[in-house]
N, C-alpha and C positions, 0 to 999 in steps of 0.2 A: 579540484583540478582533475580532469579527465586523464588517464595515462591509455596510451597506444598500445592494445590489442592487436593480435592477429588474427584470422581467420578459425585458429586453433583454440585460441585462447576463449573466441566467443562459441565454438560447439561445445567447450570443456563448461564453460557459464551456461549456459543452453542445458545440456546431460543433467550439471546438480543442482540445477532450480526447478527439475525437473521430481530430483530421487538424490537426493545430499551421502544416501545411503547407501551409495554405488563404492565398491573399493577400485582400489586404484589399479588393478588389473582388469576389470569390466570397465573400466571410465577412459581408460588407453585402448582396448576394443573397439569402443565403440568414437574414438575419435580419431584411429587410426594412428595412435603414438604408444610407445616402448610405455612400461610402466614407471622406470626412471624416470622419463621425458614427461611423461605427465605429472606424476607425482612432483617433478621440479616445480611444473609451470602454476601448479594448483600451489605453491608452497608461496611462491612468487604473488600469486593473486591475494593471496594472504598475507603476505608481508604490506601489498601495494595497497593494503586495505577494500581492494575491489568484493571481495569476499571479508562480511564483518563478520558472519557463523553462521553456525546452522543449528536448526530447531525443528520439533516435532510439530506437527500441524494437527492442535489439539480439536475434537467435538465439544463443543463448551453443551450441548443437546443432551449428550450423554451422559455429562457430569452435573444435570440439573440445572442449566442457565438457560431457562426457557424464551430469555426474553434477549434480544440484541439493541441495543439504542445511541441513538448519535445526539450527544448536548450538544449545543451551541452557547456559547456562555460572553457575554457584551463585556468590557471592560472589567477586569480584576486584578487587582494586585498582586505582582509573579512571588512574592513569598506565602501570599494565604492560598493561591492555589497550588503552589506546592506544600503547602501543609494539608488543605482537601485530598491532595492526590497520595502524598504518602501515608492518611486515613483512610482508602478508595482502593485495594486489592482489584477490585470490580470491572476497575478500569483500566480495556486491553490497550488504545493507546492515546497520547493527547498532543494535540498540537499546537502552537502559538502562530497564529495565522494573521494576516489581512484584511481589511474589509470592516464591517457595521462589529461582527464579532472579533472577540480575541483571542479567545482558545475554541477548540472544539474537540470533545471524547468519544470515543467509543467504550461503551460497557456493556458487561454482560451479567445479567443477575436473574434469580429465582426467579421473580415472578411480579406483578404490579406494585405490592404493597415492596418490596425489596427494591423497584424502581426508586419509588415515592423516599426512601429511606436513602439511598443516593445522591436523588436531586437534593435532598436539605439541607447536604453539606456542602453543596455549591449555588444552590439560590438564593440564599442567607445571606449571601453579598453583596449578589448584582441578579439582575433581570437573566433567564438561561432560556431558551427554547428545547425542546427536545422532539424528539421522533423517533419510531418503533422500525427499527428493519422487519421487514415484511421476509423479504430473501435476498442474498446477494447472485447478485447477476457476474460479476469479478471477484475473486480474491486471489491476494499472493499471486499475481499474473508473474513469468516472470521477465526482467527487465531485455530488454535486444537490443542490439548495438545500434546507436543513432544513424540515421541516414546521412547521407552526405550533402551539403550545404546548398547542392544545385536543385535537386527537385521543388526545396520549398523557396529559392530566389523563383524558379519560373509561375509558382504560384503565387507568390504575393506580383508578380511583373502581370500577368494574363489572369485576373481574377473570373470565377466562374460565372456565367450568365444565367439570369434567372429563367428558368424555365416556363412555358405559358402554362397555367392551368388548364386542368384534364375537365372537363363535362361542366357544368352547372349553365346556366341561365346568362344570354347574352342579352345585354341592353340593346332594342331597336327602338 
């Protein structure tokens, strides 16, 4: 359930999704509130679960995890994949999703043969796809307060019109 923000509340969200590592006298600077008043409203966002915590945003590069990869894993039973995954250090996060799959991971490891050594604990099930991050184009974005309900009624009301194609070859 979404709780009602104000304008302050979402520059204070904004500032620490930002730099988590800002104290509460630079994080009231720069939103323009007393260090009490912030320091309340950030206590608040914590109590109201909007803020779950804050963590360092590791190099896995630097710590030897050459390789980034996303399974896809078809149907599995939620207690042996929770037994794979609390076997699975490796794996930064996993999801129960929707769709042809049913989970899908992110992991981070050494290198091919340490891939190969990953998937066996989860292929040994069920049928899994995988794929090699190349490089992230997003990460950790951070979250902005939803827009308000009218922009996207007038777009689903006025849907966009296809544009005609630029140059190629006309049929005479």
């Amino acid at each position: 359930m979404a709780i009602e923000l104000d304008q302050h509340d979402h520059r204070i969200l904004a500032e620490l999704q930002a730099d988590a590592r800002l104290t509460m006298a630079e994080l009231g600077r720069r939103v323009h509130l007393s260090q009490p008043a912030v320091t309340e409203r950030v206590r608040k966002l914590e109590d109201g679960g909007v803020i779950r915590g804050y963590r360092a945003i590791v190099d896995g590069g630097k710590l030897g995890y050459a390789i980034r990869a996303v399974i896809r894993i078809e149907a599995m039973d939620e207690s042996l994949m929770l037994r794979a995954l609390e076997s699975s250090p490796e794996v930064l996060t996993a999801y129960d999703v929707t769709g042809e799959d049913s989970w899908v991971l992110e992991i981070a490891v050494r290198d091919v043969v340490h891939l190969k050594a990953v998937l066996q604990r989860f292929c040994q099930q069920t049928p899994t796809s995988t794929a090699i991050i190349l490089r992230a184009l997003r990460e950790h974005a951070p979250l902005k307060p939803l827009p308000t309900a009218e922009p996207e009624l007038a777009a689903v009301a006025a849907p966009a019109r296809k544009k005609p194609r630029q140059g190629g070859a006309s049929g005479a």
